[in-house]
C-alpha positions as CSV (number, residue, x, y, z in Angstrom):
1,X,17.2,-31.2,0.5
2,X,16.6,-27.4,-0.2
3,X,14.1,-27.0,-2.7
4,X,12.8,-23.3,-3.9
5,X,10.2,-22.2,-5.9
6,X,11.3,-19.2,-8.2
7,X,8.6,-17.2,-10.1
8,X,8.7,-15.1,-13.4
9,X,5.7,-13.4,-15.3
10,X,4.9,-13.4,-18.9
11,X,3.8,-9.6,-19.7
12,X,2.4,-9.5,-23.6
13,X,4.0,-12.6,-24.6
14,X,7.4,-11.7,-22.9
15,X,9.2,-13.4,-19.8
16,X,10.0,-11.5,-17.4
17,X,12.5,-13.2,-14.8
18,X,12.8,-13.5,-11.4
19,X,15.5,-10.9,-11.0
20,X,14.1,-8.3,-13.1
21,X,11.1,-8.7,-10.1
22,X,13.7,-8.7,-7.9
23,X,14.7,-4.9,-8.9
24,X,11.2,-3.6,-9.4
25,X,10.0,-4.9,-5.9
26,X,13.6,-3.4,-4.2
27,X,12.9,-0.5,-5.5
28,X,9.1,-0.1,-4.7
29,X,10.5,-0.9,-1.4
30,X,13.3,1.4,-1.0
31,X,11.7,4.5,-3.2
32,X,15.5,4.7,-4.9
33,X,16.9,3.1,-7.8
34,X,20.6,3.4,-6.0
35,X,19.5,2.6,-2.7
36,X,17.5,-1.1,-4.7
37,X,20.7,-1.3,-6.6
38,X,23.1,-1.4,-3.3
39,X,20.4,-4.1,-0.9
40,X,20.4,-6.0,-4.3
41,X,23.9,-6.3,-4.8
42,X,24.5,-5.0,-8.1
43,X,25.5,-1.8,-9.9
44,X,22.8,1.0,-11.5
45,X,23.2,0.4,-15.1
46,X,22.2,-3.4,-14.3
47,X,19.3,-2.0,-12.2
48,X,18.0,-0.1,-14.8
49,X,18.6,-2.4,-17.4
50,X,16.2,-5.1,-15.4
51,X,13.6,-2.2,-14.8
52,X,14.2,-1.3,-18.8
53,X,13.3,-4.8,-19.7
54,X,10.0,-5.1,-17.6
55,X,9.1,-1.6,-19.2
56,X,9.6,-2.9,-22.7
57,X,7.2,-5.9,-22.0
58,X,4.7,-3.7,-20.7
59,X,4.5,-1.3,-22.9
60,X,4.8,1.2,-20.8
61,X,7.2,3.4,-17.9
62,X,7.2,1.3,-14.9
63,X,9.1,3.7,-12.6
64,X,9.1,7.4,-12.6
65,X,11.5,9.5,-10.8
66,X,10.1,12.4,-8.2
67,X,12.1,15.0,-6.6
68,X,11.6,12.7,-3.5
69,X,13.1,9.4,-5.2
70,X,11.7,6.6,-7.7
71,X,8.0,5.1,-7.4
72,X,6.1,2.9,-9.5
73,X,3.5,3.8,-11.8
74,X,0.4,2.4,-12.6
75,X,1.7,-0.3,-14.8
76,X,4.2,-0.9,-12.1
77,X,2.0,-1.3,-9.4
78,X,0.1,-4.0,-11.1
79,X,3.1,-5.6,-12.1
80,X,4.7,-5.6,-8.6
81,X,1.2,-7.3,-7.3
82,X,1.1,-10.1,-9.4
83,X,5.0,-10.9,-8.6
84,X,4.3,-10.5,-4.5
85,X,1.0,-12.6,-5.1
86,X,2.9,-15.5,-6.8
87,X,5.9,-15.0,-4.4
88,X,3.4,-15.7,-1.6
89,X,2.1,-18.6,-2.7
90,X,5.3,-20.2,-3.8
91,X,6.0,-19.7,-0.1
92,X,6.2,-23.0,2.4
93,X,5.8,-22.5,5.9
94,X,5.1,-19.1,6.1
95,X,4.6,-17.3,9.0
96,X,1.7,-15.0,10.7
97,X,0.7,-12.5,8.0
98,X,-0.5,-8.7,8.8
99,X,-1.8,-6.7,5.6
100,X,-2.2,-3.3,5.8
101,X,-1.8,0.1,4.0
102,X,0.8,2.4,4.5
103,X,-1.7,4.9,5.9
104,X,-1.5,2.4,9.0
105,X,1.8,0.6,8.3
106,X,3.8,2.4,11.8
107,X,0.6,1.3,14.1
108,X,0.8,-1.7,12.8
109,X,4.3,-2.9,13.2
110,X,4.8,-1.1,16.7
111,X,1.3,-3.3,17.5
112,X,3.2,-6.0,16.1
113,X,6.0,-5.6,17.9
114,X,4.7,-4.5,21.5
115,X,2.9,-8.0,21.7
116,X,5.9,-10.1,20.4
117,X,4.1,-12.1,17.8
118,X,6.5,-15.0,16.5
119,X,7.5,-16.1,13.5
120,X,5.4,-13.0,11.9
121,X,5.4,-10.7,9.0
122,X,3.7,-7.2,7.7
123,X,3.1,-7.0,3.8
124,X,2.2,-3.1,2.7
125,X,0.2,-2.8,-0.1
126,X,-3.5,-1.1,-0.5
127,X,-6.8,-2.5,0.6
128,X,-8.1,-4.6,-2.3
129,X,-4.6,-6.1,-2.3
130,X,-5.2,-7.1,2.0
131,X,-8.5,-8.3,0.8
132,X,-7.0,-10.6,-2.1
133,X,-4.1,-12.3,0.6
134,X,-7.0,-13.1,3.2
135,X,-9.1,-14.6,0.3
136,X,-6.0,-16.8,-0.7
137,X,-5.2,-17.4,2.8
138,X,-2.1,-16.2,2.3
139,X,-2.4,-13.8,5.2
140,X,-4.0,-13.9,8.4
141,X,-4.8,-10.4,9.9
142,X,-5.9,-7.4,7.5
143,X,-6.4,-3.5,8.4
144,X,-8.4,-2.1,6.1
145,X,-9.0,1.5,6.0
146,X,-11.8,2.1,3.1
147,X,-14.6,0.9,4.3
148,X,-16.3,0.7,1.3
149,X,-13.9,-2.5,0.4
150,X,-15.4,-4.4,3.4
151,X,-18.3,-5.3,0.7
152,X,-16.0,-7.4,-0.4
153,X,-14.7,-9.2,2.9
154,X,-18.0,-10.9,3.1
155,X,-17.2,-14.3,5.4
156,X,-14.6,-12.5,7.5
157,X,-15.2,-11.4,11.2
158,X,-14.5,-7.5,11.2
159,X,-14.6,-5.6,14.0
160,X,-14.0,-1.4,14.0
161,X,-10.7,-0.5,15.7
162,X,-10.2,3.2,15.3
163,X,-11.2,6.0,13.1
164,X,-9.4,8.7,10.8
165,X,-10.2,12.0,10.1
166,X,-9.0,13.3,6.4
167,X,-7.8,16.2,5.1
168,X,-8.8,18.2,1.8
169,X,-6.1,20.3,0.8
170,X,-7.7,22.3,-1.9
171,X,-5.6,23.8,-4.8
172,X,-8.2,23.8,-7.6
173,X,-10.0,21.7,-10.2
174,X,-7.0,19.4,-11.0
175,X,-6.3,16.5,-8.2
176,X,-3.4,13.9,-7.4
177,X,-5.2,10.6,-6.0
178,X,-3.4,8.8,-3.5
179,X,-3.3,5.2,-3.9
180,X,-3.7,4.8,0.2
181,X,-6.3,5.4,2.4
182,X,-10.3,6.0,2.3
183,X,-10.1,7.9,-1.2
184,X,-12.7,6.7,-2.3
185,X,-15.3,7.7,0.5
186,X,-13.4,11.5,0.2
187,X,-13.9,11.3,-4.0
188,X,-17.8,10.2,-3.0
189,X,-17.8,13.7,-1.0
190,X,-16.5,15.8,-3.3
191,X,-18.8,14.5,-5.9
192,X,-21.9,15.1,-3.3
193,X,-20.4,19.0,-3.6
194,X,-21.2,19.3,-7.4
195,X,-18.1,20.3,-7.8
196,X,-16.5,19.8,-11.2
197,X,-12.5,18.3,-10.7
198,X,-10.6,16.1,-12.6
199,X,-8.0,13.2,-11.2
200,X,-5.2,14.2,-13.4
201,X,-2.9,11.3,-11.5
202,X,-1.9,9.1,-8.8
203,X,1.0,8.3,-6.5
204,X,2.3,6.5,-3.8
205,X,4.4,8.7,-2.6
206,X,2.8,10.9,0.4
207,X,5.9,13.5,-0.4
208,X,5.3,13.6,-4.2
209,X,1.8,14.1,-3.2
210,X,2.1,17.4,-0.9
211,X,4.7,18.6,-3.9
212,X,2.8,18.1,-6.2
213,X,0.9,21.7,-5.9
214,X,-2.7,20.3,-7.0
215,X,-5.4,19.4,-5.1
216,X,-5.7,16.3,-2.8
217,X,-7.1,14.2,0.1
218,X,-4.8,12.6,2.8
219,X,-5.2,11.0,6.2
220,X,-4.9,13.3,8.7
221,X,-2.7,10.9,10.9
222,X,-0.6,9.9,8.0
223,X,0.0,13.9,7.3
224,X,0.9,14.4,11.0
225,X,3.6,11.2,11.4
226,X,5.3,13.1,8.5
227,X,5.3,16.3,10.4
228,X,3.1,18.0,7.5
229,X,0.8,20.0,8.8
230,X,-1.9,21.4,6.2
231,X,-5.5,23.7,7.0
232,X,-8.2,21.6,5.9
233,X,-10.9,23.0,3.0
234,X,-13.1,21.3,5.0
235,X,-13.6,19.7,8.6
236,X,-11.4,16.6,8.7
237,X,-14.5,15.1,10.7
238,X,-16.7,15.0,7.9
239,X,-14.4,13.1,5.9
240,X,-14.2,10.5,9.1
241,X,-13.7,6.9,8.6
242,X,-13.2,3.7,9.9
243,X,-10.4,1.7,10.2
244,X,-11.3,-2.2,10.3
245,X,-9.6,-5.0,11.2
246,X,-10.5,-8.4,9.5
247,X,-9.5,-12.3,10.1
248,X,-11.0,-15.8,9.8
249,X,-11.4,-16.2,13.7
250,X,-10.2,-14.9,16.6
251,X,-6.8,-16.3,18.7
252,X,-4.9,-15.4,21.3
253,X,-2.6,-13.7,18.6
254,X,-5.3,-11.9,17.4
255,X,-7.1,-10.9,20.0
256,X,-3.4,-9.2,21.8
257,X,-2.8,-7.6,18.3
258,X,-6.2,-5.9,18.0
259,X,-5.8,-5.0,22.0
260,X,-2.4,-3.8,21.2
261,X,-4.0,-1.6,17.9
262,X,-7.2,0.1,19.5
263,X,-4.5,1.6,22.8
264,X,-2.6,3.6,19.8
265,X,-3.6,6.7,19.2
266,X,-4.4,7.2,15.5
């Protein structure tokens, strides 16, 4: 017998179903309406009439469109965490979990693939989402790269794995956050500066980011797997973090994958 769990949300009073999820989440995934239309099967106009309906019930845009593609907004993001948090747990069986960013998302999956882990998966999302799936057990093996969220992985072994260097690209008072990475430890140094800046918004897009012509901080390692090279405003090594690994206990999987992650070159 095949049994499946479906989910839907209710979003101010107003279902939304499972396969207007379904189109948000293809086309966080993809970054283009067309390309989430084709993987899902079904024409644009039905796309956006899904992602219409889930705007409708929040209240709000949930995708905007970049010169780069589509990505979620704020609204969006939030709504596309609760549908992968219930999609995980209405989930039997299911197989090794990695979290991570995608500041660290290539390391990760080469890691994952150079020591052959079996029956495994990578979920992308930011830190306090990692930190959520390892609370729920719904994952196994986190990398977190603000190391200010490791407050709150209290009760999970941690051990440092490699550190990042970030740059400051500095085009005046107004800033673009982006939603990956140590921001807040390079937010906590511009503060210490006195200087007087304003976060006028946030994306998670790394190419929307470098277009978008205002200010902003972005992991130097992230910057150079794009092939974008930027002079910092400031030393990259005083913006220089940690990137930690978390779990419940260490295995043999573990222990290979962490092997496997502090060889790369980050």
């Amino acid at each position: 017998m095949d049994i499946k769990a479906q989910i839907s949300l209710e979003i101010n009073g107003t279902v939304v179903t499972s396969r207007q999820l379904e189109a948000l989440l293809a086309v966080q995934d993809s970054g283009s309406q067309a390309s989430a239309a084709r993987k899902l099967g079904i024409s644009a106009p039905v796309l956006n009439k899904y992602i219409s309906s889930i705007s409708e019930a929040a209240g709000a845009d949930v995708l905007k469109t970049t010169p780069s593609g589509s990505v979620l907004t704020a609204e969006g993001l939030e709504i596309a965490a609760s549908a992968r948090s219930m999609a995980h747990r209405c989930e039997t069986g299911r197989p090794f979990t990695v979290c991570c960013s995608p500041v660290t998302e290539e390391m990760v999956l080469s890691a994952m693939a150079s020591v052959s882990l079996p029956k495994s998966r990578a979920v992308i999302s930011d830190d306090e989402h990692s930190i959520r799936m390892m609370r729920e057990r719904r994952a196994d093996f986190a990398v977190i790269d603000d190391p200010l969220y490791l407050f709150d992985a209290d009760g999970f072994e941690m051990q440092e794995i490699a550190y990042m260097g970030m740059v400051f690209v500095d085009n005046g008072p107004s800033f673009m956050r982006y939603a990956y990475g140590a921001q807040r430890v390079a937010y906590m140094y511009l503060d210490s500066t006195g200087r007087e800046y304003s976060v006028d918004s946030v994306t998670q897009s790394l190419q929307e980011l470098v277009n978008s012509g205002k200010s902003f901080f972005a992991d130097e390692a992230a910057l150079a797997r794009k092939n974008i090279r930027y002079k910092s405003a400031v030393d990259p090594k005083m913006l220089r973090h940690a990137v930690t690994a978390i779990y419940r206990k260490e295995t043999r999987s573990i222990s290979r994958l962490m092997r496997s992650l502090a060889a790369m070159t980050f």
